[in-house]
N, C-alpha and C positions, 0 to 999 in steps of 0.2 A: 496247254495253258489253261488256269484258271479262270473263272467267272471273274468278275470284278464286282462286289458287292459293294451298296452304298444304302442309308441310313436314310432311305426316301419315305417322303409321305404316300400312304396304299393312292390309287387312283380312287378309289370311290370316296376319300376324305378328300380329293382334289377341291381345292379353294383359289379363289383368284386374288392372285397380289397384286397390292397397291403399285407397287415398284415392279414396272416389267423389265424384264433384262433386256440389256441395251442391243440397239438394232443392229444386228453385223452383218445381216449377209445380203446384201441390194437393196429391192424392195422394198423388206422387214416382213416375215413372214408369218406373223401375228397379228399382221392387217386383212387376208384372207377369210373372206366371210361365203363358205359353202353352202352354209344350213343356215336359214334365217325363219323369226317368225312370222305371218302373218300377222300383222296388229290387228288387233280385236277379237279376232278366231281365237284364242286362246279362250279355256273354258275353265281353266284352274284345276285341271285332272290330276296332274301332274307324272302321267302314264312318261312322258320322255323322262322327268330325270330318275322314276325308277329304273325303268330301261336303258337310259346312257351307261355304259360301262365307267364314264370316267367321271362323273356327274357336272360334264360340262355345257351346266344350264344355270339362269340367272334370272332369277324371281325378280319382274320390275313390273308395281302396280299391280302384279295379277296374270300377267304376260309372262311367261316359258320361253324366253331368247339364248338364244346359241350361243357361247364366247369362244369367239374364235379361238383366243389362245390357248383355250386346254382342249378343243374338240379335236378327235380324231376322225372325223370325218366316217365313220362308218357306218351311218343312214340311218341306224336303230331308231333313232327319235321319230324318220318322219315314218317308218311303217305299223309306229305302233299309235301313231297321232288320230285319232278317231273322229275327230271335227278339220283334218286334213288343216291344219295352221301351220303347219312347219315347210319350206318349201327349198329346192334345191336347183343352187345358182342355174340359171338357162342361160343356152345357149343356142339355142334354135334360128335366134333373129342375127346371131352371126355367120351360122354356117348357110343360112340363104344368102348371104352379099357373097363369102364363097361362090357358092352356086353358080352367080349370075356374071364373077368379075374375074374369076380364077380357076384355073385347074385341078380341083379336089379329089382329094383320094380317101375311101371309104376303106377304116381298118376296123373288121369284127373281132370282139373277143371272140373267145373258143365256146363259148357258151350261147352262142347264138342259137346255135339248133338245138337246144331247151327252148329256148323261149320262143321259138318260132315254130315250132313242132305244131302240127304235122305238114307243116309247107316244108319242100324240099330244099337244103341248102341252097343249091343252084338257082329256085325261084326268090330266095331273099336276094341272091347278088343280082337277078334282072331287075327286081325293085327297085332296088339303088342305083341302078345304071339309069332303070329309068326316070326316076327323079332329078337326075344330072350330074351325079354323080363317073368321074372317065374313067375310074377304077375301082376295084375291090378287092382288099387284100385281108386276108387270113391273118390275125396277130398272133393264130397260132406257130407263124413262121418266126415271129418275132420269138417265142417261146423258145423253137427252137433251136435260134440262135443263143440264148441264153444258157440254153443248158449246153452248147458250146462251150462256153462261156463257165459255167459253175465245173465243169469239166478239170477245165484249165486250173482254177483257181485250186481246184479241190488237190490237184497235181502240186502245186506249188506252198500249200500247206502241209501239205505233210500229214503227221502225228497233233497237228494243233487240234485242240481242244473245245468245246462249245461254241461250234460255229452256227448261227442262224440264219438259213436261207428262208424269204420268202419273196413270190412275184408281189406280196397283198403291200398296197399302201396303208391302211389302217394299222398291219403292224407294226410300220416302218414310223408312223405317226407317235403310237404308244411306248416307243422305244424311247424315240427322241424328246418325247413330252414328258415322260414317269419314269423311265429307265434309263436315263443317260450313259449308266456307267458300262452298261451293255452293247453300247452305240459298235465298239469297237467287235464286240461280236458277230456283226450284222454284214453278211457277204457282201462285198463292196461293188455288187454287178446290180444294172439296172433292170426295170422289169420290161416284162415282154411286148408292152406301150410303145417305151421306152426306144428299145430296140430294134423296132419294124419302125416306127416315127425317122431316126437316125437312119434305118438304112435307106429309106425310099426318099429321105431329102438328097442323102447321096446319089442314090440312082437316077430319079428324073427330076432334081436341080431343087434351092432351096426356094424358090420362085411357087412350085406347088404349096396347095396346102392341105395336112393330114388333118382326119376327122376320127379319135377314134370313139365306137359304137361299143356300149358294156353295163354291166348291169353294176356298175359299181358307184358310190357318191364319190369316193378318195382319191380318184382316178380325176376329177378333177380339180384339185388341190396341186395335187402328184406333178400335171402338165405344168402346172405357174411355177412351180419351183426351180430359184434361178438355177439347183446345180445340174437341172435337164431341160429348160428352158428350150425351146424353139424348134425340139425334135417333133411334139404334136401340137397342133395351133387350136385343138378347140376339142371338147371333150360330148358328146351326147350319151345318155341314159337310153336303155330300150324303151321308154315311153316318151320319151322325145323324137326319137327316129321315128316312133308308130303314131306320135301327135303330126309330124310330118307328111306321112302317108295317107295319113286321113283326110288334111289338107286338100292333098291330089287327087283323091279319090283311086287311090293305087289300094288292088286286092293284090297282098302275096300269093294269096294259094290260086289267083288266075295266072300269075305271070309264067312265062317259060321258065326255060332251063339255061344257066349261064355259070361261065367255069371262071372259078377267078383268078386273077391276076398277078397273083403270087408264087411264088415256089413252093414245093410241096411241104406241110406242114410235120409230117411226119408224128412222131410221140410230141409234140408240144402241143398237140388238141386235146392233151390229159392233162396242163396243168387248171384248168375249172374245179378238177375233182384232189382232193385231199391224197395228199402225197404222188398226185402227177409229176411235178418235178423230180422229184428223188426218182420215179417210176420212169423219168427219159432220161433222168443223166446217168442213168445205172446203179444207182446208189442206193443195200440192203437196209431196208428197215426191218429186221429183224427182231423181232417181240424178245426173242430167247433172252437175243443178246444184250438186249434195250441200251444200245448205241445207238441209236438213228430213231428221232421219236418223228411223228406225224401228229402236229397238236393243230385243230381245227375246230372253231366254236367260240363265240366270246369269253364265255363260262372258263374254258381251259387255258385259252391264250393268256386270259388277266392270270391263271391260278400260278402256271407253268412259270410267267416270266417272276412273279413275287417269289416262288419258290427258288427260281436259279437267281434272282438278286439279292438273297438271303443267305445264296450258299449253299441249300439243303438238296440242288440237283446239279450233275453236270456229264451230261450225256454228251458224246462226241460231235452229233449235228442234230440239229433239229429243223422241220419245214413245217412251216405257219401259216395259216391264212385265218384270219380273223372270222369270215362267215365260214359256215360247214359247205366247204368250198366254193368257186366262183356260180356255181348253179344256184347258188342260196343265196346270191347276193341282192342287198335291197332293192334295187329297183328292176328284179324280174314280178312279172304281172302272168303267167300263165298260172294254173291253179295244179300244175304235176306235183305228184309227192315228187321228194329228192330221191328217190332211188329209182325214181322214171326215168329224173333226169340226169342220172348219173348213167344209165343204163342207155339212154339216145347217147349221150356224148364219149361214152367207150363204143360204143358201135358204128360213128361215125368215124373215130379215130382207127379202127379197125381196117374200114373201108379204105382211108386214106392209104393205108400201108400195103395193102393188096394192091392201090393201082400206080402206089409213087416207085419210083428208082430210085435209091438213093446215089446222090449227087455230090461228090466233094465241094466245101466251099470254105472259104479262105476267114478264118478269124479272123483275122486283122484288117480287114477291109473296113471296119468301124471302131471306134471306140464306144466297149461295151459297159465299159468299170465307171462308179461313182463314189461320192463321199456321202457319208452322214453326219449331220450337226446339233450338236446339242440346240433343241426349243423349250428345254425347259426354264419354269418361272420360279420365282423364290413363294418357299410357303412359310408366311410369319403363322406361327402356331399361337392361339389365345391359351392365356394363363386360365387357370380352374376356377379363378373367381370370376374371367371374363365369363366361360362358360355357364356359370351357376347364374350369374345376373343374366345373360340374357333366358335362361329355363325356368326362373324365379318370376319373369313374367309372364308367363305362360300359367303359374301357379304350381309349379314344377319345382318343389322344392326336398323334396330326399327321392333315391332313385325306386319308391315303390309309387312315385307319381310319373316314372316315364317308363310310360306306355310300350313304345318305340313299335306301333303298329305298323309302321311302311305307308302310312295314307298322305304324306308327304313326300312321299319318293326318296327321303331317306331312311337306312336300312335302324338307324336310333336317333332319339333324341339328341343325344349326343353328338353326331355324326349331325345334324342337320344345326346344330346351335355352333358350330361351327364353321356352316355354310354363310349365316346369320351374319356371325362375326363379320367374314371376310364379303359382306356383301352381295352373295348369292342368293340371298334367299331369305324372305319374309317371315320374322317370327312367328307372325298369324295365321300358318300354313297347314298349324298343328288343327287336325279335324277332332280331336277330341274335345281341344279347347273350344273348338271354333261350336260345337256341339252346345257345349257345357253353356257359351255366353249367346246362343240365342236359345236356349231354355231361361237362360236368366231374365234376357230382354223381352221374350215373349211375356214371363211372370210379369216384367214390370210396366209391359205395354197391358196387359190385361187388366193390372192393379191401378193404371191412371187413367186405362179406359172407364172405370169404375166410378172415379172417382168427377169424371166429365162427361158422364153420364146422363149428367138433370140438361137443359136445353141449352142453356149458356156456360157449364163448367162451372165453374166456383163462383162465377157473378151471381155477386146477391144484390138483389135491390130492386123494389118496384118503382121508385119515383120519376116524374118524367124526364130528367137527365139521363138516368140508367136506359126507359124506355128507348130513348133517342139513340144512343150506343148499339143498345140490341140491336134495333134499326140498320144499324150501319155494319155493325157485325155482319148480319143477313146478307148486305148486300155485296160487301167484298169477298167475305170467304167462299162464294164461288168462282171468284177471277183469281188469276196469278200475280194481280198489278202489287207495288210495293204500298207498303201500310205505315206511317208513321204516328206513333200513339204517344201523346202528348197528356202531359199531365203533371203535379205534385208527385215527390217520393209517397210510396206506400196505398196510392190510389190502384193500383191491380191491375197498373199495364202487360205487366207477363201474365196474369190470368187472359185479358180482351186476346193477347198473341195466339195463348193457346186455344181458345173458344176458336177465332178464325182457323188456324190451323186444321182441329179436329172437326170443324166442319165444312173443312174442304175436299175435294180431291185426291189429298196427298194426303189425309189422314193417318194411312195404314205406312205413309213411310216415317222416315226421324221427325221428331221436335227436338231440335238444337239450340239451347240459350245457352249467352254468355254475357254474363257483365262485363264490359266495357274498358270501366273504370276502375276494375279491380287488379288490372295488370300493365308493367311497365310497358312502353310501346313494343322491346325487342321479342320479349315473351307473348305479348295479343298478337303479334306478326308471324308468330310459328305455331299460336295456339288456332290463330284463325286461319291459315295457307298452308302450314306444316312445313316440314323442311328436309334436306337430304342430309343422308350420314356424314360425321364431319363437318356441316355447314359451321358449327361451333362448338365449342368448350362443353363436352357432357354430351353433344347429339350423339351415340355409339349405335343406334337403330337410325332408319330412317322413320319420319312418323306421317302419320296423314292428317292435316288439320281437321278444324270443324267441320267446314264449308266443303270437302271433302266424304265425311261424315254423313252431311242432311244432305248429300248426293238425293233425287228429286221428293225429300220431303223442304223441311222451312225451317229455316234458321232468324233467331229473336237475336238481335241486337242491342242488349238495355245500354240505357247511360251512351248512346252512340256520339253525342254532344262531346265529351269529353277524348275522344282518338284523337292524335296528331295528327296533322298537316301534311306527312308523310304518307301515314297509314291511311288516311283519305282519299288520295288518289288511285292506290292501289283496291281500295274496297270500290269506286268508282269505276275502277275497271274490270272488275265481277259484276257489279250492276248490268254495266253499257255491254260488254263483251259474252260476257258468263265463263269468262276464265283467268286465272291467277298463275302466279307464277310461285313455287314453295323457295321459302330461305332456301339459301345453296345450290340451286338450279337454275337455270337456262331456260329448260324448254315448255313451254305453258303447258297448264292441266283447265280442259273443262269440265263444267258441272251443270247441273241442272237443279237450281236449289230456288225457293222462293226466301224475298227478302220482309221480315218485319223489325221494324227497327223503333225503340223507345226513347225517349229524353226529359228532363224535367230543366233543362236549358231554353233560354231564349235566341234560339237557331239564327231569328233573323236580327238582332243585335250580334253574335256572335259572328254572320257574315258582313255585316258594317263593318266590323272592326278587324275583321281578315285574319280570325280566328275559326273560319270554317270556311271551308269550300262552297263559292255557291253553285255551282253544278253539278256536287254533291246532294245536297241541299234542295234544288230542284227535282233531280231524282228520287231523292229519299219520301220527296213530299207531292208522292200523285194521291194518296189516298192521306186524310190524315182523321185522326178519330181523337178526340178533348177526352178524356176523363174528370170531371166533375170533382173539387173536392170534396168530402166528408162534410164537410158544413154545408155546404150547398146541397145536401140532402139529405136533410135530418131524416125525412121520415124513412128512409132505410136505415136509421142504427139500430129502434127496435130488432128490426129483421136480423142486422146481420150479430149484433148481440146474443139472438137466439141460437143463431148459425153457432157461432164460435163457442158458446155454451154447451151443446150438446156436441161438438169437436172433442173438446178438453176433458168433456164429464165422462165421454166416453173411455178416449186414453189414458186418465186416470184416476180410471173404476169410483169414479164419485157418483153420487144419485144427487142432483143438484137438478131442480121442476124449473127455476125460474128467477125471477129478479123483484124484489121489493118497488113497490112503488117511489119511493125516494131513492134507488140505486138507477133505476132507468131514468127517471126524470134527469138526475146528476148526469146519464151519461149522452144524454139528448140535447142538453144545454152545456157541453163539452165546448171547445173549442177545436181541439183534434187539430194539430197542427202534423203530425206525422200520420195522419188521414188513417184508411182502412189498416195498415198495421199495425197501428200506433191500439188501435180499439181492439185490433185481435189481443194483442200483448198484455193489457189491461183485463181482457177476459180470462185470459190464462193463467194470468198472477190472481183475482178473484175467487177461479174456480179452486187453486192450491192451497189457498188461504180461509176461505169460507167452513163453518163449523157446521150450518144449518143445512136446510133445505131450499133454502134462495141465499140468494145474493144481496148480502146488505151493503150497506152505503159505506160502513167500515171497513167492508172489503173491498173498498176499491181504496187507490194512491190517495193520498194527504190532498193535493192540487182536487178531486172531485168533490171532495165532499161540502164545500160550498156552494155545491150548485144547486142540491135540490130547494124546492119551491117548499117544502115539507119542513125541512131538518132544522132543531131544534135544539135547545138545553145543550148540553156537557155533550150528546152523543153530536151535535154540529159541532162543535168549538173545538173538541177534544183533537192535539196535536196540533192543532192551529197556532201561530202565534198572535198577538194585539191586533195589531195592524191585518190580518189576513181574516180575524175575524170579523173585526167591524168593518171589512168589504165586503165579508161574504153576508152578514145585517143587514148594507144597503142593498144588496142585488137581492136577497131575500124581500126587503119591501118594496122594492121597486118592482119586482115583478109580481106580487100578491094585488099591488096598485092595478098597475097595468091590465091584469089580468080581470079583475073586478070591471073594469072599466071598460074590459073587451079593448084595451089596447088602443082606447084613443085618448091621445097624449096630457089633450086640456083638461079631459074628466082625471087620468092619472095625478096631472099638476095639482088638481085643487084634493081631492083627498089627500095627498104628501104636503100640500102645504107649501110647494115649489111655486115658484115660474116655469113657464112652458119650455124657456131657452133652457134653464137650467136641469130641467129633465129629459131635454131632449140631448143637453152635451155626458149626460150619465149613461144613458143610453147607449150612446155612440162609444163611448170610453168602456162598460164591461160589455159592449158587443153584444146586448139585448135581442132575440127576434121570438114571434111568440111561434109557437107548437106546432106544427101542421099536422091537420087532420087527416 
């Protein structure tokens, strides 16, 4: 009989679908979690999923977790895990209530004397007796009940075709997970567990309970499966037995000599080593004839079955075992090459045969045969444009931009943006990108250090409002407390954020601003907490908010006044807690971020009228720092005029020295209601506009040129209408008045020829004050 070939996706594109196939058989045996990760041990290596044969690993946060439904259990992740995060189910604290409450029976794999070498078998089985264990049995016997067993079967196939024996559960995993169509290839006898498990419940009643001891992870998956359920009750690792013994303060190599408890094992203490079974069931692997293959190794097992499920082999029997036999299995711990330990385990087997008899014994005394069932999941494949959009943000856009180094764990680009797709795996895992965008960040963390380099960042201003600020700056940016910077549009609240910021602490982490009120509530609620794939219409990635982002640097809040009532509570509860929950998710994420937050709203009218949270409110407001309008301190526009002057003149290669005495006067007696931006933008439109070497009064907006104290003839009026310029006439003699007069009012009155009332309501009305020096 032929292979049966089918049209599977390879196991290293293995991906995990949305829609897991429906649960048939008890339990559900996709709920099985063997290999799990340590949270927060994870380092971002990503050493397991280049090593997973099947790449069943799942990029979440930055964490390398197992998924149960595609893993095969074959340990590869945790021996190659270098920060030890991957760990493998225990079972230690069961098989002590064993101990203490029931009859236990100790069954060694045949590989025990590798890994116990140079203590003599016989001192492993006193160890075990004397930890409390009432027997110890050989699974090598189970072995050879099997090849009983594969005997029989072999008899009653006949001439059939591509049959697959193996004792190894990981193949039996890889079969039914990636190869289903091959299911029916797969010899229908249990393994050697399996079979010493069954026969000793038979022998001394289901009332005991088996233990068995082996260097294998799959071996405990293997025991929970209902279709061999309850032949072995609990599964331990050689370094679980020896984390045991250590316990008790039990030396193997002191204890005596003790015979164990089973029947002689015969040739089944060679299935450890690659093609033991064939080698006791009698069965030629002959090279010549390459009918009878002997496939051992991850490498070969994945190459061998893609080949025969493609069709392009079909050898009459094959025997498998996933590690380069049971002596290599993961979790042996002595440090023998494999040909030591292959070389103790045929000499042991040796031994056996010299001193056993053989013994007729009755095959049918158990039921040795089992089923295999399709586990595997459906693999929705992405379309090429899914693909290219998710490699496109990477910047990954024709294929002499991927790289496909393997510093991902996947073997391409390609191959990993389809991990991406289906979930597995973090787009920003690529280390080239990851490379490229902190060279970027660095350049642009250097280039704003630069530019916040003078003592306060881009505050400019010596007057004593500003002084006062500084002040305050000084003395929060070295606490963590919250900051709420309060002020007019355009007065340089996100300037004051970042001066705190950059001289605190957290310096060297993120500065994170957002406005506020620049996005509807559903988009600041995924911009500011991020959300899971799927949470909505367009989420195809998952993403990681801001807050996220300035993880322990400072996130700016401008415009905070304007968040819904919704979004309130939940930023409320970052505050008080320091963690959020992302759109589309359940289980909270913490952070370590400082909070500065801005507003040009009246917060506490806004809480009268229960349009703001006041426990929001109160929190927001343990520090709070005023910004001072632009009118409130004339004598910094000189300065910052300068500032902005030599900004602009720079950028756009102009030689511009300075400002006419009528241009600065005009811009001094401004009103500035759009405060310091409003004055930068006025400078920048001057500096584009200006012919000369300063800055004349024509260069500035129509609205300034009324104001200086100077300006006169057709060069004041000019663009003016009637009416705007016989206002700008009166404010012209009222302050030549005033100024004469040194600004006191009655001397003002009588050279204008007013009353006192009546120059004091002109005053008030063009908003008069004199110069400060």
């Amino acid at each position: 009989m032929s292979f049966l070939v089918q049209n599977f996706v390879s196991p290293s594109e293995a991906v995990y679908c949305i829609i897991i196939r429906e649960k048939r058989y008890g339990k559900g045996w996709y709920t099985m979690e063997i290999v799990k990760t340590i949270t927060g041990k994870c380092r971002m290596c990503y050493a397991c999923i280049r090593n997973c044969p099947v790449k069943a690993i799942k990029v979440v946060e930055g964490q390398a977790r197992v998924v149960p439904e595609l893993c095969i259990a074959c340990g590869h992740c945790v021996q190659v895990c270098a920060q030890q995060a991957k760990e493998v189910q225990r079972e230690v604290e069961k098989v002590e209530g064993y101990l203490t409450t029931k009859r236990t029976i100790a069954c060694l794999a045949p590989s025990f004397v590798a890994e116990f070498h140079p203590a003599w078998p016989g001192q492993v089985v006193a160890a075990l007796k004397q930890m409390g264990f009432a027997e110890v049995h050989e699974v090598a016997f189970g072995a050879h009940l099997v090849t009983l067993e594969y005997r029989r079967y072999l008899q009653e196939a006949g001439e059939r075709q591509g049959l697959i024996s193996t004792p190894c559960p990981a193949v039996v995993n890889l079969v039914s997970k990636y190869y289903p169509k091959l299911l029916s290839q797969l010899i229908p006898v249990v393994s050697p567990m399996i079979a010493l498990g069954r026969y000793l419940k038979k022998k001394v009643g289901p009332d005991s309970r088996i233990v068995f001891i082996g260097p294998c992870v799959a071996k405990k998956g293997e025991a929970q499966e209902d279709e061999v359920a309850g032949a072995v009750d609990a599964v331990l690792t050689f370094l679980e037995i020896k984390e045991m013994l250590a316990v008790r303060q039990i030396d193997v190599n002191s204890c005596g000599n003790m015979d164990f408890d089973s029947e002689p094992a015969y040739l089944g203490r060679l299935y450890p080593v690659g093609g033991g079974l064939l080698r006791s069931a009698g069965v030629d692997a002959d090279i010549l004839a390459n009918q009878v293959l002997v496939i051992e190794g991850r490498e070969d097992c994945l190459e061998f079955l893609k080949a025969v499920n493609e069709g392009q082999m079909m050898p009459k029997m094959v025997d498998m075992l996933f590690c380069k036999g049971c002596i290599n299995g993961p979790m042996q711990e002595n440090k023998f090459s494999a040909f030591r330990r292959r070389k103790i385990v045929a000499e042991f087997t040796r031994q056996g045969l010299e001193k056993a008899t053989p013994r007729p014994i009755n095959p049918d005394i158990i039921n040795l045969r089992r089923e295999f069932h399709d586990k595997s999941v459906f693999f929705p494949r992405p379309t090429e444009a899914d693909i290219r959009k998710i490699l496109a943000e990477l910047g990954k856009l024709t294929p002499e931009d991927e790289l496909n180094c393997g510093a991902c764990g996947y073997s391409s680009c390609r191959e990993k943006a389809i991990a991406v797709y289906h979930g597995l795996a973090e787009n920003r895992m690529c280390l080239p990108y990851l490379i490229a965008q902190l060279e970027k960040s660095n350049l642009n963390l250097r280039q704003e250090l630069k530019v916040f380099q003078g003592q306060y960042g881009q505050l400019v201003g010596n007057s004593a409002v500003m002084q006062e600020v500084y002040r305050m700056i000084e003395k929060v940016a070295k606490t963590d407390a919250t900051v709420l910077i309060r002020g007019e549009s355009g007065t340089g609240k996100e300037l004051v954020a970042r001066a705190i910021h950059y001289r605190s602490r957290r310096s060297e982490a993120p500065f994170i601003s957002i406005n506020c009120a620049a996005l509807p509530e559903t988009l600041l609620e995924s911009e500011l907490f991020g959300h899971a794939r799927g949470a909505f219409t367009g989420a195809v990635t998952a993403k990681k908010g801001l807050f996220e982002e300035a993880h322990e640097g400072t996130i700016f809040l401008d415009e905070i006044g304007d968040i819904s009532p919704g979004l309130q509570s939940k930023l409320l509860r970052v505050l008080q807690e320091g963690e959020f929950i992302r759109v589309g998710e359940t289980r909270p994420t913490r952070v370590n971020v400082r909070v500065l937050a801005a507003t040009n709203r009246d917060l506490e009218k806004a809480v009268k009228e229960g349009a703001f949270r006041p426990e929001l409110f109160y929190r927001l407001n343990v520090i709070t720092i005023w910004l001072p309008p632009l009118r409130e301190r004339r004598d910094d526009i000189p300065l910052l005029a300068r500032h902005f002057l030599e900004k602009y003149s720079r950028r756009l290669g102009k030689e511009i020295t300075g400002f006419t005495s009528e241009a600065m006067d005009a811009l001094v007696r401004a009103d500035w209601q759009g405060n310091v931006r409003e004055l930068e933008n006025v400078i920048e439109r001057a500096v584009i506009l200006a012919e000369g070497k300063k800055i004349e009064v024509g260069d500035l907006p129509r609205q300034f040129r009324n104001l200086s104290a100077n300006a006169s003839g057709w060069a004041y009026t000019k663009g003016m209408s009637f009416k705007e310029a016989v206002t700008a006439y009166e404010i012209n003699l009222l302050v030549q008045a005033l100024e004469e007069s040194q600004w006191v009012q009655a001397r003002a009155a009588e050279i204008l020829g007013l009353k006192r009332s009546t120059l004091n309501e002109m005053i008030k009305r063009y908003k008069l004050r004199p110069a400060k020096k």
